[in-house]
C-alpha positions in Angstrom: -71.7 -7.5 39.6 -69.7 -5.1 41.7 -67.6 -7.7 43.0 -66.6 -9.1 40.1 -66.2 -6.0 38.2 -63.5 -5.2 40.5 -61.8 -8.0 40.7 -61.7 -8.2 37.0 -60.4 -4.8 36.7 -57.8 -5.3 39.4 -56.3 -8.8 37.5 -56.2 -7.3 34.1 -56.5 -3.4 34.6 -59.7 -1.1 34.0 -59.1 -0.2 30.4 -58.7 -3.6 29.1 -61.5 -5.3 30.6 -64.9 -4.9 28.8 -68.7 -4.7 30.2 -69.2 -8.2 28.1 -66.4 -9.9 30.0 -67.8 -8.2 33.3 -71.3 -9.6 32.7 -70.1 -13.2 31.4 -68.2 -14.1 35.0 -71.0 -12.4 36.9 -73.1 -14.8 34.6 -75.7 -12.4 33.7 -76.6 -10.7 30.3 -75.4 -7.7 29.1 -78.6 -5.8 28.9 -78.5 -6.2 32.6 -75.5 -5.0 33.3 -75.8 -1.9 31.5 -79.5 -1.3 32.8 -78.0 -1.2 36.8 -74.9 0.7 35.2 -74.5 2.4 32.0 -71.1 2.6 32.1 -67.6 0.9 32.9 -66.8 3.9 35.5 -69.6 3.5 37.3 -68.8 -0.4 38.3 -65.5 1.3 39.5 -66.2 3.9 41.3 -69.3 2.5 42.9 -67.6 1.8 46.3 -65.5 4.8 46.1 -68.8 7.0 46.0 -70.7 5.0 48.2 -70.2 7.3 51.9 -70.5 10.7 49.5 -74.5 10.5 50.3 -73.4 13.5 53.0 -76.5 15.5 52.1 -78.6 12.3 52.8 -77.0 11.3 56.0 -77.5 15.3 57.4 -80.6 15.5 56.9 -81.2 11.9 58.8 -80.0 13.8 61.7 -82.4 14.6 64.5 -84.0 17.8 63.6 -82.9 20.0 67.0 -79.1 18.8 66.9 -76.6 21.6 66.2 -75.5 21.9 62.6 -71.7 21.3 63.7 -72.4 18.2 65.7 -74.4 17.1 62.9 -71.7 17.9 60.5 -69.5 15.8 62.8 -71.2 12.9 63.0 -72.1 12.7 59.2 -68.3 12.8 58.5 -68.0 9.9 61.3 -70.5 7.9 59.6 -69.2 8.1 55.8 -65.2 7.5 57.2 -66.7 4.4 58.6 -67.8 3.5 55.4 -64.2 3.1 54.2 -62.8 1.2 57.0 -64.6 -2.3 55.5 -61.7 -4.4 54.1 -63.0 -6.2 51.6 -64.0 -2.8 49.9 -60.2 -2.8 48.7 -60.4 0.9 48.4 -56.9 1.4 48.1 -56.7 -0.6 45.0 -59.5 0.9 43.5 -58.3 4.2 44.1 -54.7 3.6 42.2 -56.7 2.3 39.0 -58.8 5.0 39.2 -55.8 7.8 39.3 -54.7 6.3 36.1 -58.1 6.3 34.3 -59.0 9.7 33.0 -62.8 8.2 32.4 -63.6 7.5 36.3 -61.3 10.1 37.5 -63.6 12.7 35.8 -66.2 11.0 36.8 -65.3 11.4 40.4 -65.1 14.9 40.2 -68.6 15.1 38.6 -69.4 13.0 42.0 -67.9 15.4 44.3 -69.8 18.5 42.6 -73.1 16.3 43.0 -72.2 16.0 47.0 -71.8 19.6 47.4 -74.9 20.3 45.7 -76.8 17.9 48.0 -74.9 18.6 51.3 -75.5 22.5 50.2 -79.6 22.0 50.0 -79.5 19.8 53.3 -77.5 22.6 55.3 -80.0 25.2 53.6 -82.8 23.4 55.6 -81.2 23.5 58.9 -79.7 27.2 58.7 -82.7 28.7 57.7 -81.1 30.2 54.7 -81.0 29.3 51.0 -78.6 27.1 49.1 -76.9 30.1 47.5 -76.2 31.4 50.7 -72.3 32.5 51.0 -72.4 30.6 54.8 -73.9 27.7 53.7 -71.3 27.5 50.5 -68.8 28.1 52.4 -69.8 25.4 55.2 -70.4 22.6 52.9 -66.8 23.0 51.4 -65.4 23.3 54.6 -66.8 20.2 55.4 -65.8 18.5 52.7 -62.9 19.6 52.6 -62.1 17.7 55.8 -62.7 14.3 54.1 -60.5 15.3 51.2 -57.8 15.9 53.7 -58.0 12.9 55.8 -58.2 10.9 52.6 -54.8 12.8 51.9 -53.2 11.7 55.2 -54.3 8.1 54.6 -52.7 7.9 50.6 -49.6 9.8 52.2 -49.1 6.6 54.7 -49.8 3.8 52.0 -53.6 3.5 53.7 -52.1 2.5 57.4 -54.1 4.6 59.2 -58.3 3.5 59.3 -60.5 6.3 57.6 -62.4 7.0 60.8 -58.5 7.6 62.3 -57.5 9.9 59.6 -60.4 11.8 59.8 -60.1 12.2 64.2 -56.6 13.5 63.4 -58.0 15.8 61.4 -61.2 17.0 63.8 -58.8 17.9 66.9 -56.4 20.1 64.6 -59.8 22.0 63.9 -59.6 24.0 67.5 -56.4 24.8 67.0 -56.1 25.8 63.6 -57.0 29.4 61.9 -58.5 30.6 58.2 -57.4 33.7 57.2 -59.9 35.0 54.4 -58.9 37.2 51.7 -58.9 40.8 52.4 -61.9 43.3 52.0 -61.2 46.2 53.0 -62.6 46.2 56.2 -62.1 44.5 59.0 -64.7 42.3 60.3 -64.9 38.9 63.3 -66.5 35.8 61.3 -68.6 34.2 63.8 -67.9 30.3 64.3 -69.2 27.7 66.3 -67.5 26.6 69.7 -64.8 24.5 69.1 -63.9 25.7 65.6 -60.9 26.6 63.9 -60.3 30.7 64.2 -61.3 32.4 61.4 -60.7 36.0 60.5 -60.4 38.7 57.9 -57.3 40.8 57.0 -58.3 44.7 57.2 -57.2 45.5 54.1 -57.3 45.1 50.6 -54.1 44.0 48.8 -52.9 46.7 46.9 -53.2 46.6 43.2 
């Protein structure tokens, strides 16, 4: 059904073509389709999501492996997901920057994966999910997809996703976060290899 979902939506565009012509060409009834997906976005956006299960894949990680190195190789593992070319990512992704419907819906997705990766770090740092560290650690890491995904769209897709998202890994030594000011100066602890990371000493003034 995903298959020919998007191929339909790539020959005639996702807001003209309807779950009933979906459902015909796969050959199945439309009960069925909408019982494995509700709605039209979801047929769409059903690859795109697919390597967001980060939360999932960490805690799949051996138990005594570092949270960093586990980070690293979740990230590794959901790029690679991307790099299968008959996914046609890039294709899906330009009808789904035109369609308000799946484009919100991929945010929704991207809260969910916080959520989850959040929980999973929880586990493994000892601390709970509404911890500012482990917050601030799942965005990070998120973060470093969303940027590789922007150096891929920047190039017209050239680069693999597991490429884009190396490029992005060995500027992390190099690279330093200043965080807002708080009035006192204080070191932020990171793991080896990290970017630097540091507070101003003081408070802007107001």
């Amino acid at each position: 059904m995903i298959d020919v979902a998007v191929e339909l939506f790539l020959e005639q565009g996702y807001d003209d073509t309807t779950m009933e012509q979906i459902a015909e060409r796969a050959e199945v009834g439309t009960t069925t389709l909408y019982r494995y997906f509700p709605t039209k976005d979801l047929l769409l956006l059903d690859r795109v999501v697919r390597g967001m299960d980060i939360g999932e894949r960490l805690r799949a990680r051996p138990a005594d492996e570092p949270v960093g190195e586990a980070l690293t190789a979740v990230l590794r593992e959901a790029a690679a997901d991307f790099d299968t070319p008959d996914l046609r990512i890039p294709e899906i992704r330009q009808l789904v920057d035109v369609a308000p419907v799946p484009r919100a819906r991929l945010w929704d997705f991207h809260l969910s994966t916080r959520t989850q990766l959040e929980a999973a770090l929880a586990e493994r740092m000892g601390r709970p999910a509404s911890d500012l560290s482990v917050r601030l650690t799942a965005s990070f890491a998120l973060e470093i997809l969303v940027i590789s995904d922007d150096l891929r769209r920047a190039r017209d897709y050239a680069p693999s996703a597991s490429a884009s998202l190396e490029e992005v890994l060995a500027g992390l030594p190099g690279s330093e976060i200043i965080l807002p000011a708080t009035g006192r100066a204080n070191a932020v602890s990171t793991s080896p290899g990290a970017p630097a990371v540091r507070s101003t000493s003081r408070s802007p003034a107001i």
